[in-house]
N, C-alpha and C positions, 0 to 999 in steps of 0.2 A: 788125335795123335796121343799117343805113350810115350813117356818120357821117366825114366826113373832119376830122381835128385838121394842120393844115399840109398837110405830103405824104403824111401817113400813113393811112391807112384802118383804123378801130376795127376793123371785123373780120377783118380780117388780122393786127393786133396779139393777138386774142382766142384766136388759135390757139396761139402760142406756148405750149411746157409745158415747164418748168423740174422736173426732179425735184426733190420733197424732199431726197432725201438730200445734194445737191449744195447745196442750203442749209444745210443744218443742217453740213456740210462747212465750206463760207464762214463760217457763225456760230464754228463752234469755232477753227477759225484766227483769226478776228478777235477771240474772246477770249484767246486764250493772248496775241495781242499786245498787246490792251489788259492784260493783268495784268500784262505783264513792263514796259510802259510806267509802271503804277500802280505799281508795284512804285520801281522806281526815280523816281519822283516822290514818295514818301511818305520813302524814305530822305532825296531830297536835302530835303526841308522840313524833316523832323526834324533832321536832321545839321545844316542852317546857319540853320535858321530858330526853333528851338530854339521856346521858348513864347509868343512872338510872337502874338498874336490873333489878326491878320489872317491869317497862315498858320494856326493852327488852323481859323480861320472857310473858308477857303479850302478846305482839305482837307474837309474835314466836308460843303460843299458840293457839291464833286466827287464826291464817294465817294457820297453823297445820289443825287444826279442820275446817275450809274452805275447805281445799281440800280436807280435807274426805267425806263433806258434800258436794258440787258439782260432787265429782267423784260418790259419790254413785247417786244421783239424775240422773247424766247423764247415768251412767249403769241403772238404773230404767228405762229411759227414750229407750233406745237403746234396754233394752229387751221389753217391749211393743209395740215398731212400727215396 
């Protein structure tokens, strides 16, 4: 089936193939820079935000929603290859 979305034709788009490995490449760069970013977010809240609630609550939250958001990518990534 043909399907035009704007100017682009679905099955033209449909052809494209992206290797796995080239994702799973993308994914792991994009985690080392989210840990190094975590990383240095979790010192500067400890270090000036000491036991503060709202920073505790805060982080807790983050770090929650990280590993929702990693786990789903990585199952994304495990059902495509």
């Amino acid at each position: 089936m043909r399907y035009t979305v704007g100017m682009f034709d679905t099955q033209s788009l449909s052809s494209i193939v992206i290797p796995p490995i080239f994702l799973w490449a993308i994914f792991f760069i994009m985690l080392v820079f989210y840990l190094i970013i975590t990383i240095i977010f979790l010192y500067h809240w400890n270090r000036y935000g000491g036991k503060n609630k709202v920073i505790m609550l805060g982080s807790t939250l983050y770090l929650l929603v990280s590993v929702l958001l990693i786990g789903t990518a990585t199952i994304a990534l495990i059902r495509i290859s």
